[in-house]
C-alpha positions, 0 to 999 in steps of 0.5 A: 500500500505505501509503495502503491501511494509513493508510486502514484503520487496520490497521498490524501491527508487520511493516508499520510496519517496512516503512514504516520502511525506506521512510522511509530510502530516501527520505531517502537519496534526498533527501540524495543530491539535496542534494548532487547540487544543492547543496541544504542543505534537501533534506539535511537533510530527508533526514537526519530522514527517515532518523532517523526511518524508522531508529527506527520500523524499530526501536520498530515505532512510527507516524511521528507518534508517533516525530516527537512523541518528537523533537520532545520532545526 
């Protein structure tokens, strides 16, 4: 489904959203390996995933538009 929307170019705010809560399950999942194996780089990559699936939930913006809002930080 995400690569059926980044191929079409036709996101709606709705699909963006989901793509946004996929994003911080996926980071969970990558903080949860982190500890699980004492990997510090996994955590913490999982914690931006987070973040960032976080404000694309709440903006409904597209993930290289929230990481370049980051990166500007």
């Amino acid at each position: 489904m995400y690569l059926y929307i980044i191929l079409n170019n036709k996101t709606t705010d709705y699909e963006l959203i989901r793509i946004g809560k996929w994003n911080q399950i996926k980071g969970n999942a990558k903080q949860q390996y982190g500890v699980t194996f004492n990997d510090d780089e996994s955590f913490s990559e999982g914690k931006y995933d987070e973040m960032v699936g976080k404000i694309q939930e709440k903006t409904g913006k597209a993930k290289d538009e929230v990481k370049k809002e980051i990166a500007s930080w």
